[in-house]
C-alpha positions as CSV (number, residue, x, y, z in Angstrom):
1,X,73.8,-60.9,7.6
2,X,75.0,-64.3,6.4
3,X,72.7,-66.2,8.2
4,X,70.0,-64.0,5.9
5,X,71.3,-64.9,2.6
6,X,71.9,-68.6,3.7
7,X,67.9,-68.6,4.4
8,X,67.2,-66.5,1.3
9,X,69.4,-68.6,-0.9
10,X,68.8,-72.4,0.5
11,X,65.4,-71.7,2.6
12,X,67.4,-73.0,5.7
13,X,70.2,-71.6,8.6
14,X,73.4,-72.9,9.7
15,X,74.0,-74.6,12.5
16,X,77.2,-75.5,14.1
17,X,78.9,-78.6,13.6
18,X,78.9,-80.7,16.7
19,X,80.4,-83.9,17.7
20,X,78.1,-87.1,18.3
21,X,77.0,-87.9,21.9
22,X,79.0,-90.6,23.3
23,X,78.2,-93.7,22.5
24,X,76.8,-93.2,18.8
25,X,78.9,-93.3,16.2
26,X,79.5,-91.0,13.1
27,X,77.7,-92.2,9.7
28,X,79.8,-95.5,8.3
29,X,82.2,-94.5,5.7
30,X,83.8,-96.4,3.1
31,X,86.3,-94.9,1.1
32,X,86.0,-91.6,2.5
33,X,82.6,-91.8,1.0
34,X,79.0,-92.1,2.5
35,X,77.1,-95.5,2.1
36,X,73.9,-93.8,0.4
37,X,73.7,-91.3,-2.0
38,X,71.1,-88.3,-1.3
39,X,68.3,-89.6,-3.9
40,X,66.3,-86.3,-5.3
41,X,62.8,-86.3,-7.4
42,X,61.8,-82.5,-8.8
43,X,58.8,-82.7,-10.6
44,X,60.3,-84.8,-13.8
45,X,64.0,-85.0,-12.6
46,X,65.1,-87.7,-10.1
47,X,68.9,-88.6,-9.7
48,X,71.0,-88.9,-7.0
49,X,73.8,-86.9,-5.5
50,X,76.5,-87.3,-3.5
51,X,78.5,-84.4,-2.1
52,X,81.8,-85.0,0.0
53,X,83.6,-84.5,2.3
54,X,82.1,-81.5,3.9
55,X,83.6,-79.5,5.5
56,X,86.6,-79.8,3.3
57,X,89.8,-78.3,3.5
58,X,91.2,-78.8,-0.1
59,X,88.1,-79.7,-2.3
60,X,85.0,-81.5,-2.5
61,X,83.5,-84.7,-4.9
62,X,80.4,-84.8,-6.5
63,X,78.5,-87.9,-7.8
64,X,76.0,-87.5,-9.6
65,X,73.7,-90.3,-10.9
66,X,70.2,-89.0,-13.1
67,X,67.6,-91.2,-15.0
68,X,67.3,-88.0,-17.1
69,X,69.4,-87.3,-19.8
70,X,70.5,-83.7,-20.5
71,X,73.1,-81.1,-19.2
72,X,73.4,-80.2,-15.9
73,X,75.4,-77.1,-15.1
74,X,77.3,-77.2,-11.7
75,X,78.2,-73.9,-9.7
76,X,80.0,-72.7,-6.7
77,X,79.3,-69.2,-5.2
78,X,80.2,-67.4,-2.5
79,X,77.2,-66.2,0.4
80,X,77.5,-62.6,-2.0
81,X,76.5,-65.0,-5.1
82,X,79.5,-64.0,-7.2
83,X,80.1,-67.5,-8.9
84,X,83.8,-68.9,-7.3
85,X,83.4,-72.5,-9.9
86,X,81.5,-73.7,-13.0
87,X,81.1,-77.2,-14.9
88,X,79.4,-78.9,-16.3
89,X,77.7,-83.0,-16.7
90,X,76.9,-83.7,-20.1
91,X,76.4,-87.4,-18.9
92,X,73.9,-89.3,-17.0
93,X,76.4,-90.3,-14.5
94,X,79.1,-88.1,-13.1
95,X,82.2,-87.6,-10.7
96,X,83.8,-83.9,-10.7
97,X,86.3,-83.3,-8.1
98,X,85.9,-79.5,-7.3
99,X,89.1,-78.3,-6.0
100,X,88.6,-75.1,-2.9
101,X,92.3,-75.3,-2.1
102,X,92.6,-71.4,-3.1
103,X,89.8,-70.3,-1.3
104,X,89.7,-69.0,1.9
105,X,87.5,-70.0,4.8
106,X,84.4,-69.9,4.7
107,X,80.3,-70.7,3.7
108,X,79.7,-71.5,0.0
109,X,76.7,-72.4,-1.9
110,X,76.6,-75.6,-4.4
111,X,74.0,-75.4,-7.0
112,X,73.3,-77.8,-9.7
113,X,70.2,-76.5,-12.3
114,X,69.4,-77.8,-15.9
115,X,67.5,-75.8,-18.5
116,X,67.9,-72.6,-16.5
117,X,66.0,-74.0,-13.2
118,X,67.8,-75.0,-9.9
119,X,67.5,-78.8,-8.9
120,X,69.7,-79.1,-6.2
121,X,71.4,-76.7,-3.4
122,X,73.9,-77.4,-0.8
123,X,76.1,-75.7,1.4
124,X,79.5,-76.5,1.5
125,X,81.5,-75.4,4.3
126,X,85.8,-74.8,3.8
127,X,88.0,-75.2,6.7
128,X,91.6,-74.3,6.7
């Protein structure tokens, strides 16, 4: 049932985390933070995103970088959709730590949408 409102909800199915074959080597960090942020264009929006670590298991950061100005509103739901977190980025660039400590294990959705349209969707997965 999950795996149906993860397809409804993001248009795509989970897949279990797996280590790299030997040899290759995980994505360079530095800082605890990837080296390129996930650059988005939606018909007049492009910014760029950056959502880590994940999996977590005490909270996530989000960058957030637009060319746009406006407000961005910022949501966590559960896979039922009842909303867990909401914020908001009034500027063009942003950092929000999101903190999951308090919420049990699990699949959650992260949304960001400006003037009442979704721009951006990821899942964010919480470990214990």
């Amino acid at each position: 049932m999950a795996q149906a409102i993860l397809l409804a909800a993001c248009d795509s199915t989970y897949t279990e985390p797996h280590t790299y074959p030997e040899g290759e080597a995980a994505p360079r960090m530095m800082n605890n933070q990837p080296e390129v942020m996930q650059e988005i264009s939606i018909e007049n929006e492009n910014f760029s995103i950056d959502v880590y670590p994940n999996p977590t298991k005490s909270g996530i950061n989000l960058y957030y970088n637009s060319a746009n100005e406006g407000m961005v509103k910022l949501e966590v739901k559960d896979l039922l959709g009842k909303v867990i977190y909401t914020n908001f980025i009034y500027n063009r660039i942003g950092h929000i730590y999101i903190p999951l400590n308090q919420l049990s294990s699990g699949m959650y959705l992260l949304s960001l949408s400006k003037n009442q349209r979704t721009i951006y969707t990821n899942k964010i997965i919480k470990e214990d």
